[in-house]
C-alpha positions as CSV (number, residue, x, y, z in Angstrom):
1,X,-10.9,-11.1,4.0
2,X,-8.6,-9.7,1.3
3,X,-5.2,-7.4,1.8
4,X,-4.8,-6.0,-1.5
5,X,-1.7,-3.9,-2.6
6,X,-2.4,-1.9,-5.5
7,X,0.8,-0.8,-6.6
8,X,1.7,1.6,-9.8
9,X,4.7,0.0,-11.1
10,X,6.3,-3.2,-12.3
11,X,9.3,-5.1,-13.2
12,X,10.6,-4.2,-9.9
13,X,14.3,-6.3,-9.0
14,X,14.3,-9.6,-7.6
15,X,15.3,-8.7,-4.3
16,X,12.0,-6.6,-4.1
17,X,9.7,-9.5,-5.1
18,X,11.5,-11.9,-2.7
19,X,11.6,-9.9,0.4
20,X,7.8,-8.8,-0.4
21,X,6.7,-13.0,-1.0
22,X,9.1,-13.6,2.3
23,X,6.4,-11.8,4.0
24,X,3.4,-12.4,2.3
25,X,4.0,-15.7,2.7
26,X,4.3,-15.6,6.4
27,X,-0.1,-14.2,6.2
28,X,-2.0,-17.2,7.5
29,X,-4.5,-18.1,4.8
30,X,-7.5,-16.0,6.1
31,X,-5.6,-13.0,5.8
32,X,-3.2,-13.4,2.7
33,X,-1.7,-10.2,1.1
34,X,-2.3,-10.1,-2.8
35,X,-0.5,-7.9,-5.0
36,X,-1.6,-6.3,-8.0
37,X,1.2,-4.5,-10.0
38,X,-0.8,-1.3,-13.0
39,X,1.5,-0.3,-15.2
40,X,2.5,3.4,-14.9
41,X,1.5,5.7,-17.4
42,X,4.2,6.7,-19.7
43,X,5.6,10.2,-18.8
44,X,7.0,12.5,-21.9
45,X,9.7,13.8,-21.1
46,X,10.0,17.6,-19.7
47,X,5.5,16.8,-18.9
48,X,4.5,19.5,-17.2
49,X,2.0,20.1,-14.7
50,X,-1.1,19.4,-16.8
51,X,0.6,16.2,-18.3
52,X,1.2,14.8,-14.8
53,X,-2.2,15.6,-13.6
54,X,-3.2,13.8,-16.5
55,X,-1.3,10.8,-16.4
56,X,-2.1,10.8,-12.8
57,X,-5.8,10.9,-13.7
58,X,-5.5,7.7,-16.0
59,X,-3.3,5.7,-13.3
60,X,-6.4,6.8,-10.3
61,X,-8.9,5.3,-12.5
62,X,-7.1,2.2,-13.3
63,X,-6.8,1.6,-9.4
64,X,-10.5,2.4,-9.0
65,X,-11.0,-0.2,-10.8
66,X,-8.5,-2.9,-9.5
67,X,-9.3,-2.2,-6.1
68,X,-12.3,-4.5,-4.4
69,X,-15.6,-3.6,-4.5
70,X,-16.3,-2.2,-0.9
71,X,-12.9,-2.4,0.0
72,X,-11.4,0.0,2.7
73,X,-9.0,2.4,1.1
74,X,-5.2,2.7,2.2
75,X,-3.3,5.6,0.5
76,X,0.2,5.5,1.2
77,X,1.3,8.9,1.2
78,X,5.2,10.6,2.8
79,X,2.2,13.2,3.8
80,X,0.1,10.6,5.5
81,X,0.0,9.6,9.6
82,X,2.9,8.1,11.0
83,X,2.1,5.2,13.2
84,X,4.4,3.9,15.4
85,X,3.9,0.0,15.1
86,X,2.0,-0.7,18.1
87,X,-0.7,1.8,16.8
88,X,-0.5,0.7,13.4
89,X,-1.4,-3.0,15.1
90,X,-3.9,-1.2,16.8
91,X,-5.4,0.1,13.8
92,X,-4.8,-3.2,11.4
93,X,-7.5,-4.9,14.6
94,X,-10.1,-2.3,13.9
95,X,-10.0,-2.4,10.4
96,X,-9.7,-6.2,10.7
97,X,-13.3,-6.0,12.6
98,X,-15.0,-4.1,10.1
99,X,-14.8,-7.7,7.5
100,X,-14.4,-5.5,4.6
101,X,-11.5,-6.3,2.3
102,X,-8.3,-3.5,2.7
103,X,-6.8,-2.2,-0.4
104,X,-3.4,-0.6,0.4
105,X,-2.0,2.0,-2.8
106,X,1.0,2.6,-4.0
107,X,1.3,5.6,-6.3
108,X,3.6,5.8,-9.2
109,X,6.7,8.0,-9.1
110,X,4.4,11.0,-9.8
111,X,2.7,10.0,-6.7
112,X,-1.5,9.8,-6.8
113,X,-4.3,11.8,-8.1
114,X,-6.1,14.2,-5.2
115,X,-9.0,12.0,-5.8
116,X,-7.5,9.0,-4.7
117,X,-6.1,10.8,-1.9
118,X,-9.8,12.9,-0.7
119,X,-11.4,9.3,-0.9
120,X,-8.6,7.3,0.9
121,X,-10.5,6.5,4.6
122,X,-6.7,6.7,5.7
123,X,-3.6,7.8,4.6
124,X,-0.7,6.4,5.9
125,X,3.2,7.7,6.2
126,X,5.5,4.3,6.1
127,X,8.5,6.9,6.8
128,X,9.1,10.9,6.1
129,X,12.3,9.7,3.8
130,X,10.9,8.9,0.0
131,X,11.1,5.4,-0.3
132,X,12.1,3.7,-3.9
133,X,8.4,2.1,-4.5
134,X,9.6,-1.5,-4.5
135,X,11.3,-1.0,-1.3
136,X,7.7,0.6,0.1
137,X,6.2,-2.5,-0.7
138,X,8.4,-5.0,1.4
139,X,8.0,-2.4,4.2
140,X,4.0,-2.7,4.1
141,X,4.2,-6.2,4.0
142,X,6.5,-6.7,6.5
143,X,4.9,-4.0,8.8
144,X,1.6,-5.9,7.9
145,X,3.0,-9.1,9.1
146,X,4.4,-7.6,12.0
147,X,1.1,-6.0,13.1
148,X,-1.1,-9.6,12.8
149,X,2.3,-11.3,14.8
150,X,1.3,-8.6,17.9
151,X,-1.9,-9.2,17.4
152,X,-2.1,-12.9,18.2
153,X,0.5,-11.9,21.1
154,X,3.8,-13.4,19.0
155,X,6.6,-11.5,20.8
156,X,7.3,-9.9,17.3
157,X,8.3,-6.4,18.8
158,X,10.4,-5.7,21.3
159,X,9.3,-2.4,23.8
């Protein structure tokens, strides 16, 4: 089983890529996290609406693509449900038991196309603040981590 991060943006700073590997690293080898950094459309400057949607619509189709074949989709979205971390563990489990890969996205700073967003079979809040993208990333795989660590009864979390 595959955790995939599809995640709009690169070239993020080293602090990002080694607090994300810290965690990744900690996966066990059946359930490593993967990332896979699309380049962001470029944005003119002063796009308006239609531009965005555009844009948006390349970036949505790019991450159709990247993501797994049959994968179960994880938008992250400031919009989406907030779990606390005990429910998010919760959740990991029963997505865990349905063997399909997870692909977890990552929109660009323009956010993600509705599409991606109607077709997502959750959509997830990692906080109500807006996050800088790199530092979303280091949260998901931490909270990832975190979630497998209560699963196998680790005393990761403190109640």
């Amino acid at each position: 089983m595959r955790l995939v991060i599809l995640a709009v943006g690169h070239r993020q700073p080293s602090w990002v890529d080694i607090a994300f590997h810290e965690y990744a690293k900690r996966m066990p080898r059946e359930l490593r996290i993967e990332l896979v950094e699309l380049r962001p459309e470029p944005r003119p400057d002063n796009a308006g609406e239609a531009a965005v949607t555009k844009l948006l619509e390349r970036e949505a189709a790019r991450i159709e693509q990247a993501q797994p074949k049959g994968a179960l989709r994880v938008v992250l979205d400031e919009a989406g449900e907030a779990l606390a971390t005990r429910a998010l563990s919760a959740r990991f489990e029963r997505w865990l038991g349905t063997g399909r890969d997870i692909a977890f996205v990552i929109g660009s700073a323009d956010g993600l196309h509705s599409t991606l967003k109607t077709s997502a079979e959750q959509t997830l809040s990692l906080s109500p603040l807006t996050l800088p993208h790199g530092l979303a990333r280091v949260l998901l795989a931490e909270q990832l981590y975190r979630a497998h660590a209560l699963l196998r009864g680790h005393p990761y979390h403190r109640d």
